[in-house]
C-alpha positions in Angstrom: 16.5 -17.0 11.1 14.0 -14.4 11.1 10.2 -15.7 10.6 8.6 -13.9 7.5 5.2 -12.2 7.7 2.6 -12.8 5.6 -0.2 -10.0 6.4 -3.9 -10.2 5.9 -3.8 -9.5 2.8 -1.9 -12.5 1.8 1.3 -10.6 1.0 4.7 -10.2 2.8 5.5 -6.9 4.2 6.2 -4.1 1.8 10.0 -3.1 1.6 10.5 -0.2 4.2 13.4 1.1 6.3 14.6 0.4 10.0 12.2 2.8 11.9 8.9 2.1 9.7 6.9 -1.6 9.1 5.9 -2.9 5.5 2.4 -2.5 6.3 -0.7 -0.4 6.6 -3.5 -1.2 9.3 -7.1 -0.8 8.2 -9.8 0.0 10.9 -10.4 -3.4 12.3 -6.8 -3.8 12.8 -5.5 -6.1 9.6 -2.4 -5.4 8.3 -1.7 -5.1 4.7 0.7 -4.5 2.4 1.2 -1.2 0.4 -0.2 -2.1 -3.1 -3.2 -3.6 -1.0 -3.4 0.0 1.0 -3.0 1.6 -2.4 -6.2 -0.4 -4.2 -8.3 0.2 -0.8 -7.3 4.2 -0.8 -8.6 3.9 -4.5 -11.8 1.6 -3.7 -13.0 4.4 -0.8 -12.6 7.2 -3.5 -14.7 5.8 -6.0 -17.3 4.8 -3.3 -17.5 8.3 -1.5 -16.1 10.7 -4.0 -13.3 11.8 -1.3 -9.8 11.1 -0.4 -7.0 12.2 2.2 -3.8 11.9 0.5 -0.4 13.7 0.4 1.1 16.1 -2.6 4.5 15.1 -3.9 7.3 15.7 -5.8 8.5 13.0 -8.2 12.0 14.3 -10.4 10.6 17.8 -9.8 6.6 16.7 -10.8 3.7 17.5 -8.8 1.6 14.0 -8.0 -0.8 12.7 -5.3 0.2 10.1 -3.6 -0.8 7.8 -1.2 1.0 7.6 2.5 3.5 5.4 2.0 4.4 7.3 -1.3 2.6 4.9 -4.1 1.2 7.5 -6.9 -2.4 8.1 -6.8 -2.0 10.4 -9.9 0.8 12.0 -11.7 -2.0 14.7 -13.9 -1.6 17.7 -11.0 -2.5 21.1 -11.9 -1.6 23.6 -9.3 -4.4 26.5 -9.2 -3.3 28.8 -6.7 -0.8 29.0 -3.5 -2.0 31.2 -0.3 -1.4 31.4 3.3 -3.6 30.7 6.1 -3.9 32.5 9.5 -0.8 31.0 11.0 1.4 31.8 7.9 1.3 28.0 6.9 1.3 27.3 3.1 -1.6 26.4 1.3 -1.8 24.7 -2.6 -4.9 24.9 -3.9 -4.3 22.0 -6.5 -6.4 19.3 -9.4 -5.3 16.1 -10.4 -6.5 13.3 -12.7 -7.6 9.7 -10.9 -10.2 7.6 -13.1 -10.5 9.7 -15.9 -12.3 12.6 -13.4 -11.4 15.7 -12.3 -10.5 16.1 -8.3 -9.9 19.4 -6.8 -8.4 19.8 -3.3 -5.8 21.9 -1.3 -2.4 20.6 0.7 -0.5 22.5 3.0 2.6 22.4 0.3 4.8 19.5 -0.8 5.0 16.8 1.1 2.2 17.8 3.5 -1.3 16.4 3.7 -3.7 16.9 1.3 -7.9 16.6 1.5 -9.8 16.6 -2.0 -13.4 15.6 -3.9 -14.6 14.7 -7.4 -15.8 17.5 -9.1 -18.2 17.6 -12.3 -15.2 19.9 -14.4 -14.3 17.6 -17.6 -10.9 19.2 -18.3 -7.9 19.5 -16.3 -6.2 22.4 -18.1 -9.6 24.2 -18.6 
């Protein structure tokens, strides 16, 4: 029988398929769960106003989500698409997370995404 881990965050490993682990590693090399990834992705936001995070599809909806696919916001408003110098896509994108306005670009759906807090009030301005 198979020995179940329990990660440093106190959880078991997050459900995941045959060629990925349940777990995230933080910089000091603990291993947590997904949720716990998740609520630490949301804790560095609010403390530097930043994030690295992907844009998604979810039943044809834009949201942000975080790397193992947990929904950091489902209130996306695409802006504007362009290309950059290689031909790459760019999204120039908004979304919703603690009642503020963040404003970023990805490199398209399903693709990397870097994004601030802005001082805008409304999404659909």
């Amino acid at each position: 029988m198979k020995k179940e881990l329990i990660l440093d965050c106190g959880h078991k490993e997050s459900v995941h398929s045959n060629i990925t682990r349940g777990y995230g590693t933080d910089k000091d090399g603990n291993k947590h769960c997904y949720e716990c990834c998740l609520e630490m992705d949301k804790k560095e936001m609010r403390k530097t106003g930043k994030c690295f995070a992907y844009h998604s599809k979810e039943n044809g909806k834009d949201v942000i989500s975080s790397w193992p696919g947990l929904t950091i916001s489902d209130k996306v408003e695409i802006l504007n698409y362009s290309t950059d110098n290689f031909g790459g896509e760019r999204t120039y994108l908004r979304f919703v997370f603690d009642n503020e306005i963040w404003s970023g670009f990805s490199m398209g759906v399903g693709m990397y995404m870097r994004a601030k807090r802005t001082k805008i009030k409304e999404l659909y301005a």
